[in-house]
N, C-alpha and C positions, 0 to 999 in steps of 0.2 A: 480515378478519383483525384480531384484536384487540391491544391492547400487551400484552395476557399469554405472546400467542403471540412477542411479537417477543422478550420478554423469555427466555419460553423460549429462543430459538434462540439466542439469546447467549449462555446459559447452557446451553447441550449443545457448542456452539463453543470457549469455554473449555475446557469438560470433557478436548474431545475435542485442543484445542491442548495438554494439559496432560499429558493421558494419552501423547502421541506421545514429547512433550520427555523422561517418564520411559522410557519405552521407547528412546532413541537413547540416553539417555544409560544405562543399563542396559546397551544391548549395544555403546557403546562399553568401560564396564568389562569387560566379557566380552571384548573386543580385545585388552586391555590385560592381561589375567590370562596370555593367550595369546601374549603377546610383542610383539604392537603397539606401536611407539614414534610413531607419527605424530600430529602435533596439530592437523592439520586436520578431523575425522570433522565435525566440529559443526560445522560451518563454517555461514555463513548461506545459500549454494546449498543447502543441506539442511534448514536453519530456514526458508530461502523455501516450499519446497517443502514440509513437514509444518505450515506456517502454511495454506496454499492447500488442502492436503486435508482439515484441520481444518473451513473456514470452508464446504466447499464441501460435505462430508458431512455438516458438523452442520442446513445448512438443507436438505439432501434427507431427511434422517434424521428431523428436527424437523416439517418446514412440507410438504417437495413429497409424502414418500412418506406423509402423513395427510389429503392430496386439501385442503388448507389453502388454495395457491397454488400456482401453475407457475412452472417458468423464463420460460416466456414473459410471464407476469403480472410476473415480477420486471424485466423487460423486456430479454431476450434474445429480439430479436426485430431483422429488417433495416435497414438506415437508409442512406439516398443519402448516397453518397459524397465530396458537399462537407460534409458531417459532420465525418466524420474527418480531414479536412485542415485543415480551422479549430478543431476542439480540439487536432490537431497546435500548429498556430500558435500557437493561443493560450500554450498551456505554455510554448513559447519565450518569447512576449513577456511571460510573468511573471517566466520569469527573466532577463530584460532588466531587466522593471523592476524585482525586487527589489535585481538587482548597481547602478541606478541607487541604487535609495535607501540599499544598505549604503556608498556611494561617499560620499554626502554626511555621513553617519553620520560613516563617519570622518575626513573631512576637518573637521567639526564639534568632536566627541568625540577624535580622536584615536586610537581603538581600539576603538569599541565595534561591532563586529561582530554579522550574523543568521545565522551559522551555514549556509547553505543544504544541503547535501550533510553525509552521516551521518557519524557520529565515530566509528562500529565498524568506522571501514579495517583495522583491526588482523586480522578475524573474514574477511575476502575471502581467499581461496585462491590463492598468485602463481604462475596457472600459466596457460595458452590454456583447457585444461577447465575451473579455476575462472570463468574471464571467461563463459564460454560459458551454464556453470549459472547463474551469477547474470545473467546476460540471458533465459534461459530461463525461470526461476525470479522472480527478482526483476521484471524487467520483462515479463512476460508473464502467469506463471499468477496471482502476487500479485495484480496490478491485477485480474485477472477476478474472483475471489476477494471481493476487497475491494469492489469495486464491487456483487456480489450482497448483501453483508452494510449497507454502510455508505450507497448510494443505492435500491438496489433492496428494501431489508427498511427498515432506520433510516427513511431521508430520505421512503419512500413513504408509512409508516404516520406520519411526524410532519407531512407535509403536506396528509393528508386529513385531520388531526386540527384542525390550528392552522392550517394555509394555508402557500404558498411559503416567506415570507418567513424567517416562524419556524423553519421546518419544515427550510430552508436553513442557516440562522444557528445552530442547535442540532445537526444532523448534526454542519457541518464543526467545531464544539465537538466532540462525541464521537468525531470522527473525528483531529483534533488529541489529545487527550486520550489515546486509547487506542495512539496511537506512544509509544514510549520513546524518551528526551531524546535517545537516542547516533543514530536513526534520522531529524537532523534539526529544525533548531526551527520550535516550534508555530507560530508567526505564519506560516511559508510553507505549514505544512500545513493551516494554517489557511484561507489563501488559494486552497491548491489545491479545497479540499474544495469551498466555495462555490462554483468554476468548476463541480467533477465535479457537483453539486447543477442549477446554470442549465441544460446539456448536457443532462443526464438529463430534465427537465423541459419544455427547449424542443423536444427533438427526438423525446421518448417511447421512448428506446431506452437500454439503457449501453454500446454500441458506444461512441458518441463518448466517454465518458467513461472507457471502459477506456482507449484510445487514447492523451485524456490522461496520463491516471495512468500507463499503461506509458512513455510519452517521457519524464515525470517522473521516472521509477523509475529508466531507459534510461539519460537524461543524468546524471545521479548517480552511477549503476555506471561509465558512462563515464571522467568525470573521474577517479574513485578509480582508477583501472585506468590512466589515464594518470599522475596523481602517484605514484603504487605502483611505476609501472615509471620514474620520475625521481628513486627513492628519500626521496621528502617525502612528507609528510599534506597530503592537499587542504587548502586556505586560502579555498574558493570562499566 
């Protein structure tokens, strides 16, 4: 597989994330002409989900259904089950350690905070079914989703090219880079990526690394859902 190819698939990924967005939001106005007064349509349980069928159509559209590569080559493929419970772990202990270091931050600085958890609480739906879609959605199909696109296409093709290390360090850049600011700051998703990168690499699979990024995603929708229903904006 070439970086032409990879480029490709990013670029039909877009396309097809772009095309979705005008289409919801089209037949939200179509709602709306009809007497719809609700302002949750858009909601991100719905952006999770047209993000997920975006990323996951554009590389079977692009790459599987042109005999390029497989799912299994992208590396949806089995992996022993102390896997998944040490990139469980590990996520945890990132955010151990990052609430360590935003701690010293401010007892330092005074205020200066890393943001961990998403600034678009406003966009989550306050209801059991909203909660429910954005675990569904958010920590479930995203992480799989993303994990095809940003370990198993990006991080694969830049690590046969240039080696781990690079190939590591450059993903979790493009992979920090392409979240929008309200989805979280860069430096954590920066650190995440590196983890889903090592995972993907030590273990030959993105189980572990969906895994990750799902309790990632998980704990994040979490907290929002708990300050949401205490009437505050997470401060995590």
């Amino acid at each position: 597989m070439r970086g032409v190819h990879v480029l490709q698939a990013f670029l039909v990924v877009a396309g097809l994330t772009l095309g979705l967005l005008v289409t919801a939001f089209f037949a939200y106005g179509v709602l709306v002409i009809f007497g719809y007064e609700g302002t949750t349509v858009l909601s991100l349980p719905l952006l999770f989900a047209l993000e997920a069928v975006a990323i996951l159509g554009g590389i079977h559209y692009s790459l599987v259904c042109t005999g390029r590569v497989s799912w299994q080559e992208l590396g949806w493929v089995p992996v022993r089950s102390g896997w998944l419970a040490l990139a469980a772990l590990t996520c945890v202990a990132i955010y151990v350690v990052m609430i360590g270091v935003q701690s010293v931050l401010r007892a330092i600085s005074g205020g200066i905070e890393i943001g961990m958890l998403p600034e678009a609480f406003v966009l989550f739906p306050r209801s059991v079914f909203g909660f429910l879609g954005s675990l569904v959605f958010g920590a479930v199909a995203v992480p799989i989703a993303e994990e095809f696109l940003f370990r198993g296409l990006l991080f694969r093709w830049m690590r046969d090219r240039w080696g781990f290390s690079v190939g590591a360090v450059a993903s979790a850049l493009v992979f920090a880079l392409a979240h929008p600011p309200a989805a979280g700051s860069a430096p954590m998703i920066f650190l995440i990526g590196l983890a889903l990168a090592y995972f993907y690499e030590r273990s030959g699979s993105l189980w572990p690394s969906m895994v990750l990024h799902g309790v990632n995603n998980g704990i994040g929708i979490l907290f929002i859902y708990v300050a949401l229903s205490l009437g505050s904006a997470p401060t995590l």
